[in-house]
C-alpha positions in Angstrom: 28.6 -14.4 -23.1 27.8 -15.2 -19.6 24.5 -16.7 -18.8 23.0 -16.4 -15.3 20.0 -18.1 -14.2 17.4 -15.8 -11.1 15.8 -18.3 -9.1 13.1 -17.4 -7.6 9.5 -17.9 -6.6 6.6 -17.9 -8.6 4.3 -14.4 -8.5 7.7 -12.4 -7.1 6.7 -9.4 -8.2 4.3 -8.8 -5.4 7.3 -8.5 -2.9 11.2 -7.4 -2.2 12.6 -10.0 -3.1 11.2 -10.0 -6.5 11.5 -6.3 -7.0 15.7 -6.9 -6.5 15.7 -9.4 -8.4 13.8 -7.0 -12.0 16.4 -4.1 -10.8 19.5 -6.3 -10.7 18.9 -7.6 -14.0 18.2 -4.8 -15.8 21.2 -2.7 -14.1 23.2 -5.5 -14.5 22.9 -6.1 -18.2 22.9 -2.0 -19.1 26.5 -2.0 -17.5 27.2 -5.1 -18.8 26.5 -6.2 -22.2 28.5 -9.7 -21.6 25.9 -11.3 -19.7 22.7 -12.9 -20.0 20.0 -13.1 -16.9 17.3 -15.3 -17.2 14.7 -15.2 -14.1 13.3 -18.1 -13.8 10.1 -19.0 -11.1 10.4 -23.3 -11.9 12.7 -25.7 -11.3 12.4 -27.7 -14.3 14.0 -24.0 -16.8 17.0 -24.6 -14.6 19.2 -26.3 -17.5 23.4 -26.7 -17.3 23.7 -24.4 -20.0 24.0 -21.8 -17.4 27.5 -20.4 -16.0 25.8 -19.5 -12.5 22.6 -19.7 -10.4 21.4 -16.8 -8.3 19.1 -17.9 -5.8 16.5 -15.5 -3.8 15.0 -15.7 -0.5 15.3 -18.2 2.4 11.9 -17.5 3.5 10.7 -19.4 0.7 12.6 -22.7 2.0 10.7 -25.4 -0.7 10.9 -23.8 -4.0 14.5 -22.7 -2.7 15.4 -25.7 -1.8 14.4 -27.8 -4.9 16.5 -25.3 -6.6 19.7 -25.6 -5.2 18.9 -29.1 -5.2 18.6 -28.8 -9.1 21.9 -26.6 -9.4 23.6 -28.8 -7.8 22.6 -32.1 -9.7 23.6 -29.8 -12.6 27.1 -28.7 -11.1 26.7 -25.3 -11.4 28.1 -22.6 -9.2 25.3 -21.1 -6.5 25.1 -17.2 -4.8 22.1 -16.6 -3.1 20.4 -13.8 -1.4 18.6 -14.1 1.9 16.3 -11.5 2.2 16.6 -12.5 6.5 15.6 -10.7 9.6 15.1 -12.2 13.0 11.5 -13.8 13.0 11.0 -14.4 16.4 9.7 -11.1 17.0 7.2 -11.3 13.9 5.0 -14.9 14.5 2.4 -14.1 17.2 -0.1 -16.6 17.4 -3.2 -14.9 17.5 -5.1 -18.0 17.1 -4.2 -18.9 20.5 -5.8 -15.7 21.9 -9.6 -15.2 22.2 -8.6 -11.1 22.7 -6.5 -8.6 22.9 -7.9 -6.0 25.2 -5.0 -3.9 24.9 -4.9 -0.6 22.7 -1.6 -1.5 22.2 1.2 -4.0 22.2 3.6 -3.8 25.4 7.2 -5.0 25.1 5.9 -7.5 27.9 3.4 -9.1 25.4 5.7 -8.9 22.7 8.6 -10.8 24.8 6.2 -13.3 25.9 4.9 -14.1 22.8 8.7 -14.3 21.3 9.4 -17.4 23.7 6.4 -18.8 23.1 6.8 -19.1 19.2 10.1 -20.6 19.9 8.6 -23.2 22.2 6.2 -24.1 20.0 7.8 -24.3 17.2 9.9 -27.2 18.0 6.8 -29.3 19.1 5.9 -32.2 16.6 2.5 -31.3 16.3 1.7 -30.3 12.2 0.0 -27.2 13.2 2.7 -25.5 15.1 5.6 -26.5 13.1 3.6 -24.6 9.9 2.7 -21.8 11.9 5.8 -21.0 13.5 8.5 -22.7 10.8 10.7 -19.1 11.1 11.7 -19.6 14.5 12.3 -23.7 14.7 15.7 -25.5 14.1 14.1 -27.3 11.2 14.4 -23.4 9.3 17.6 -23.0 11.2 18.8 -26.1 9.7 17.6 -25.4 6.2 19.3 -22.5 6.3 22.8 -23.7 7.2 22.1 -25.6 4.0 21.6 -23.1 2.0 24.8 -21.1 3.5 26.7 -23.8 3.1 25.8 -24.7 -0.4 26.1 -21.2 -1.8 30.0 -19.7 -2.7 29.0 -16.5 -1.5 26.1 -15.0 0.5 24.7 -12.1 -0.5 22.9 -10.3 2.1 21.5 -6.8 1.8 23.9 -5.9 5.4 26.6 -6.8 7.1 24.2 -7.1 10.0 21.5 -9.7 8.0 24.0 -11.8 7.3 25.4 -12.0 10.8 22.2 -12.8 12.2 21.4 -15.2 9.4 24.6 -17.3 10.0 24.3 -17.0 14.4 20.3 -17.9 13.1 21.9 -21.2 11.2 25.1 -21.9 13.7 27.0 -21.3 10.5 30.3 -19.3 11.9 31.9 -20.5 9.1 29.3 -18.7 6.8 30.1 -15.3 7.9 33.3 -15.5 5.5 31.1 -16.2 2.5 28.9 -12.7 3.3 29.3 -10.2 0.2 26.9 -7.3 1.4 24.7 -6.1 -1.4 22.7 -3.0 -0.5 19.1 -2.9 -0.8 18.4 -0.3 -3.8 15.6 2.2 -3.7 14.5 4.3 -6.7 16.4 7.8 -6.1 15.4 9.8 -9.3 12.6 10.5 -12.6 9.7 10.4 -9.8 6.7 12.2 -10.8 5.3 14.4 -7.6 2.0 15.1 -8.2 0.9 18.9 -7.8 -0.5 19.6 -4.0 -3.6 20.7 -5.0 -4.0 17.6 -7.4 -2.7 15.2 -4.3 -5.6 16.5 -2.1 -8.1 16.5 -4.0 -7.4 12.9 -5.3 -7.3 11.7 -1.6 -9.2 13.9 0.4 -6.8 14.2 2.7 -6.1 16.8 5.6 -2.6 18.4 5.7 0.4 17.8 7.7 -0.3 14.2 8.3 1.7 11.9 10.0 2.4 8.9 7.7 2.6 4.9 8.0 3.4 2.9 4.6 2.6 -1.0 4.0 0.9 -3.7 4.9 -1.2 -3.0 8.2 -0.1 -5.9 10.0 0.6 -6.7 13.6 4.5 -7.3 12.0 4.4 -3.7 11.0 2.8 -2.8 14.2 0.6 0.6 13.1 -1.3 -0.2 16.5 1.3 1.4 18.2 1.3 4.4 16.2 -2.3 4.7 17.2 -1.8 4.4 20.1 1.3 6.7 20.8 -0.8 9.8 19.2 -4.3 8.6 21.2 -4.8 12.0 22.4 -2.9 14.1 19.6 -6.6 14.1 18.1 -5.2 16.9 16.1 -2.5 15.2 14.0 -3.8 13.6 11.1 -2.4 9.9 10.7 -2.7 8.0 7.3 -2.4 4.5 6.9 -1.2 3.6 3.5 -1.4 -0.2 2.7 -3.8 -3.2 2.7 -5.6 -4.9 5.7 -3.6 -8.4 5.6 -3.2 -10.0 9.4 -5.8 -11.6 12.0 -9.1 -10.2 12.2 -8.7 -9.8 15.7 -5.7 -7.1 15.3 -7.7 -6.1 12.5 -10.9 -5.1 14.7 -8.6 -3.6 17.5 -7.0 -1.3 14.9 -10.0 -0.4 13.7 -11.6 0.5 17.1 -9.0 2.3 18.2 -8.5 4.8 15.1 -12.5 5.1 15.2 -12.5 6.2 18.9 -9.6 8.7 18.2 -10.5 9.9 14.6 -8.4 11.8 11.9 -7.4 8.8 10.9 -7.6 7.8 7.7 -6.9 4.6 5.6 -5.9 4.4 1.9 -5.2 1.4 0.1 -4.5 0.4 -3.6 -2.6 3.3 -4.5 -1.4 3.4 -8.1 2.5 2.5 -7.5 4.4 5.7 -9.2 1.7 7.9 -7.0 2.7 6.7 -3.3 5.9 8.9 -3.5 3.4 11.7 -3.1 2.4 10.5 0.1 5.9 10.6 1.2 6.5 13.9 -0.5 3.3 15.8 1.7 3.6 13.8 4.3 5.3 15.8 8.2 7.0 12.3 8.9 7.0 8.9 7.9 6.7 6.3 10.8 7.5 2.3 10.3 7.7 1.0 14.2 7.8 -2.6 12.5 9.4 -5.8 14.8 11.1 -6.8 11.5 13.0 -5.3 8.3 15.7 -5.1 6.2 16.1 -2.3 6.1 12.4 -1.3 5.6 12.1 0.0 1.9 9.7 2.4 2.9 11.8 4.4 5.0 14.5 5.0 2.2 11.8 6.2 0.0 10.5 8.5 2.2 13.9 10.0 2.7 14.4 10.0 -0.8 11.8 12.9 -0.9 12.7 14.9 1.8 10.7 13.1 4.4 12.0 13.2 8.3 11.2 9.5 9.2 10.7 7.6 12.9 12.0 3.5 13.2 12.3 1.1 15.4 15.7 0.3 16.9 18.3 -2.0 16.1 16.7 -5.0 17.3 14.8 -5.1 14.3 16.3 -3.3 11.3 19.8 -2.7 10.0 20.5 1.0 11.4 24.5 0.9 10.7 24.2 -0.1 7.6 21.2 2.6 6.1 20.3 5.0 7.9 23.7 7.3 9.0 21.7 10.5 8.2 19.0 12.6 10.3 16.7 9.9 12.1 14.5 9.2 15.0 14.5 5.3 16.4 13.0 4.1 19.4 11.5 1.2 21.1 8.7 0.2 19.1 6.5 -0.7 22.3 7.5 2.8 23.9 4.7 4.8 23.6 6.0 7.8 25.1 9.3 7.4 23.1 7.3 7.5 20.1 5.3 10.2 20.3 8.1 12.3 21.6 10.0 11.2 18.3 6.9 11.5 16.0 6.4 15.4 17.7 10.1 16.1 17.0 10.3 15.2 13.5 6.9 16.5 12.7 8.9 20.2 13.6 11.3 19.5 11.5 11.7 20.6 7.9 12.2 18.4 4.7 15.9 17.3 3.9 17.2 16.2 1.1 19.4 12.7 2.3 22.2 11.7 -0.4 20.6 7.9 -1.1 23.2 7.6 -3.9 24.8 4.3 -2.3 21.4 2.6 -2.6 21.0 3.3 -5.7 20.0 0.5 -8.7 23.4 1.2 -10.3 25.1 0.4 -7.4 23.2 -2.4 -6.7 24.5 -3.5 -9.4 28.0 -3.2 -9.2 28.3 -4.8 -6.2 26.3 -8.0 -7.3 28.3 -7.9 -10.4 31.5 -8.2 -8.3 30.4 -11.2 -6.2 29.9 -12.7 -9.6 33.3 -12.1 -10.8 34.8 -13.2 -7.5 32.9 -16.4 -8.3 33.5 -17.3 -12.1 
């Protein structure tokens, strides 16, 4: 029997990385009954009486890098995943601004504050380098190491792991790139009934819906402000409150002056398919994904769904069916998009490719290239 070691970062089931990492596993060993996975969250379980380590997430450079450290002090035989998108967009320093008049966030403001994280990421001063480490060439270095020192890269795209190895000046990294899809759950999900739905959340109907964090990353500002005088369409923020207060208190303002909006946070897990399921369209206008788990699982019920374009998510790769994507600092673009798809009717999109199984299958093959 094979024994494979998950590396990965301690409390990783609050994110994707460590929700891949559970499915793989268990997919993995249903299919096959000849290996053992281990997921370990500390350095020190790593032991050589494992035939190959599987290492998650660059965005988590120090326990990732003590890991490969140990693996290779060990000898053993190193495929990672890099859960990587383009930061650059993602790191805006709102510490540096006393406001942000706006009602919403231009492509301008956007661009602007790109450069400058880039600037001032690569000046020695402590407080920059740990604010904006995603953008510098001490990341982009850490990552060529981590290419490098893996047998094969495992990217959830063809399209991450091109922009991870142009990120790390790693040309030679692009051979190593074994695309590994990013699964969603596609079947046994429990719909609530509409009338329960409704009367658990209080909810109006036809809503126009936003899931995950409310962040500046995520950008639900912009949906705001797109639908500003669409008083009439319901929008419902689904997720937690987790950036500057300062975006926070915009956000806030704005959905107060407009009204019908409404936000709902810690939702049991197994009852957010519901939102997707009553929902008129799913909107995700975030600066950053990969692909945006969200978005498959709203297709997955039926949902018609707006994103942003390429720049920021990995279009070729998932979403070939019945879409909207615009510029996410368009705000004409995406209300024209939000009021097209909220005509449309529910469609059922095969997701069959992204399933767990498949998942599985692929990673299982980039392990038998490897051993």
């Amino acid at each position: 029997m094979k024994r494979i070691a998950y590396c990965i970062r301690k409390g990783y089931l609050d994110g994707g990385d460590g929700i891949q990492a559970v499915k793989t596993k268990q997919y993995i060993e249903e299919m096959n009954k000849d290996l053992q996975i281990d997921i370990l969250d500390d350095v020190s379980l790593l032991s050589d009486s494992y035939d190959l380590v599987h290492i998650f997430n660059y965005a988590t450079p120090q326990i990732t890098l003590q890991f490969f450290n140990r693996a290779e002090e060990l000898g053993l035989r190193i495929v990672s995943s890099p859960v990587y998108w383009d930061y650059s967009f993602s790191s805006i320093p709102f510490t540096l601004i006393k406001s942000f008049k706006k009602d919403f966030v231009s492509e301008d403001f956007a661009l602007f504050h790109r450069g400058l994280n880039q600037v001032l990421s690569n000046i020695p001063l402590p407080q920059f380098q740990k604010a904006y480490f995603y953008v510098s060439k001490s990341f982009s270095k850490m990552v060529k190491y981590f290419i490098k020192h893996s047998e094969l890269v495992l990217p959830n795209s063809q399209e991450e792991g091109n922009l991870c190895c142009d990120f790390a000046k790693c040309e030679e990294g692009k051979k190593k790139v074994r695309v590994v899809y990013n699964g969603v759950d596609t079947g046994n999900i429990n719909i609530m009934g509409e009338n329960a739905f409704f009367s658990k959340y209080k909810l109006p109907k036809n809503y126009v819906l936003q899931v995950g964090r409310m962040e500046y990353l995520k950008n639900p500002l912009n949906l705001l402000a797109a639908l500003k005088e669409d008083k009439d369409i319901p929008i419902v923020f689904l997720g937690n409150m987790t950036c500057s207060p300062i975006y926070v208190e915009k956000l806030q303002q704005l959905a107060n002056e407009r009204g019908n909006v409404y936000f709902v946070s810690n939702v049991p897990h197994d009852e957010v398919y519901s939102f997707y399921k009553y929902a008129s369209v799913h909107v995700l206008l975030s600066m950053r994904e990969s692909p945006g788990l969200v978005s498959l699982e709203a297709l997955s019920q039926g949902c018609p769904i707006v994103i942003a374009d390429r720049r920021f998510l990995p279009i070729d790769t998932y979403f070939q069916e019945q879409f909207e994507s615009v510029n996410p600092f368009d705000l004409k673009a995406i209300r024209d998009a939000v009021i097209k798809s909220i005509k449309k009717e529910h469609y059922m999109v095969d997701l069959s490719r992204f399933s767990w199984s498949e998942v599985a299958r692929q990673t299982y093959e980039a392990y038998c290239e490897v051993l």
